[in-house]
N, C-alpha and C positions, 0 to 999 in steps of 0.2 A: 456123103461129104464128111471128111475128118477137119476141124478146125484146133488149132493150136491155141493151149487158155493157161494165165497165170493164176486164174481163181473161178472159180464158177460156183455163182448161191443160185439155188435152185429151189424156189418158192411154188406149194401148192397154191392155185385157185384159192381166191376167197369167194363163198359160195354161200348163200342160204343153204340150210337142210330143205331136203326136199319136202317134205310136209311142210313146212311155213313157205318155201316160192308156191307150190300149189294153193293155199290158201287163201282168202278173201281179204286177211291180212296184209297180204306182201303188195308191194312195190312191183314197176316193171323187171329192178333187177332181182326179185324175188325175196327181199329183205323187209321184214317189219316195218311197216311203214308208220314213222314216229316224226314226232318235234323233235328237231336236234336240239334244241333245248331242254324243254320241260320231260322228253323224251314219254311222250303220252301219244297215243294214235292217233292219225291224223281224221279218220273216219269216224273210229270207237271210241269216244273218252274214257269207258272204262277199263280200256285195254292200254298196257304202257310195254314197253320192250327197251333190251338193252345186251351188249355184247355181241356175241358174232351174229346175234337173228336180227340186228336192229339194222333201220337205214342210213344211221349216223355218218357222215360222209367223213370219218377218220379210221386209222387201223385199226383192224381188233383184235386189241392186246387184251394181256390181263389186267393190267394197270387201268386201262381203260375201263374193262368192265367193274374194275374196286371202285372207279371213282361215280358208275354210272350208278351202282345200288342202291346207295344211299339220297340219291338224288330222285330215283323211282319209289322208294321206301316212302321218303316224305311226299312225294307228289301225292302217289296212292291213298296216303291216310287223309290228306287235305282234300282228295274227289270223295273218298269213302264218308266225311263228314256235310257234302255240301258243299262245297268248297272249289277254291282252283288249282292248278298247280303252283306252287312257290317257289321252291328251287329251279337252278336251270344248270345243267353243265356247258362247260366250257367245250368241252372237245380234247379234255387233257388223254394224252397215251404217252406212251413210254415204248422204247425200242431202245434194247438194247445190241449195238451193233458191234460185231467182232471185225477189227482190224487188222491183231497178229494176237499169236500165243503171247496170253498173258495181258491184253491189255484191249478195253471195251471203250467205246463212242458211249455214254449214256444219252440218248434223244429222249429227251421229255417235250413236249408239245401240245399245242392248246390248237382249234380251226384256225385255216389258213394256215399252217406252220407256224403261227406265235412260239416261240419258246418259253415252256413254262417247267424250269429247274426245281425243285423242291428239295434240293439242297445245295445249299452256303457256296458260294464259285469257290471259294478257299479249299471245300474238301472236297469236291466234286465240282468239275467245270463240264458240264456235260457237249462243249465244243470241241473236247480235245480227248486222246486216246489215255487209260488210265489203265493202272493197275488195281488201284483199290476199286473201281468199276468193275475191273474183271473178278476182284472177289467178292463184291458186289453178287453180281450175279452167279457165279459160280457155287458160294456158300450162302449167302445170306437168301436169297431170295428162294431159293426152293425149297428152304425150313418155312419161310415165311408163307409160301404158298401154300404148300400141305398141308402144318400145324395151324395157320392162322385164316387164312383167304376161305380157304374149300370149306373151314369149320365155323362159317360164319365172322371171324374177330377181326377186328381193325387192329392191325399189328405195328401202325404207325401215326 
């Protein structure tokens, strides 16, 4: 069957790795089974997860996973002393969506679809289609990711 299309996004599966769905870890849908919170395991309290292995019931972005780190960081250190978890995430991610050349949707979000912008509606209205979004993303964010995310830094 041929179908006629003005645009077609063609998204992989979001999946666990197979070694975490096989494991005593995972969830029915095979993902790390945490507090979407405190993002600590639901079973293992010594165990905490985040990014694409986690069950967190939002996308798995990278935005997401920057914002889950530090959230597992401090949990971790407050079980490692005794302790409980303190922090908790929201559920924020980031998607950045392409509308036309030249100009991006910035979706920032918190659970439930909460909209949670992390910059000013004046320079970024993340409702509406933007060019300084698309260089946003286009320039800014894959310095940001390479030189700062992957090497540990908080670049903002």
């Amino acid at each position: 069957m041929t179908r006629a299309f003005d645009m077609m996004h063609v998204t992989p599966p979001q999946i666990a790795p197979r070694f975490v769905a096989d494991s005593l870890l995972a969830d029915k849908a095979g993902y790390v089974e945490v507090d979407q919170v405190t993002l600590q395991h639901v079973g293992y309290p010594n165990i905490f997860g985040l990014g694409d292995g986690g069950s967190t019931p939002n996308a798995k972005t990278a935005a997401a996973a920057r914002k889950q780190a530090p959230i597992v960081a401090v949990n971790l250190l407050s079980v490692l002393k005794g302790g409980e978890p303190v922090a908790g995430y929201d559920g924020y991610g980031s998607c950045p969506l392409t509308v036309e050349k030249g100009k991006i949707v910035l979706a920032e979000f918190g659970y439930g679809g909460k909209l949670m912008p992390s910059f000013p509606k004046w320079l970024i209205d993340g409702t509406q289609p933007a060019r300084l979004s698309w260089l946003l993303k286009s320039e800014a964010l894959p310095w940001i990711y390479w030189n700062g995310m992957l090497k540990g830094h908080e670049c903002w």
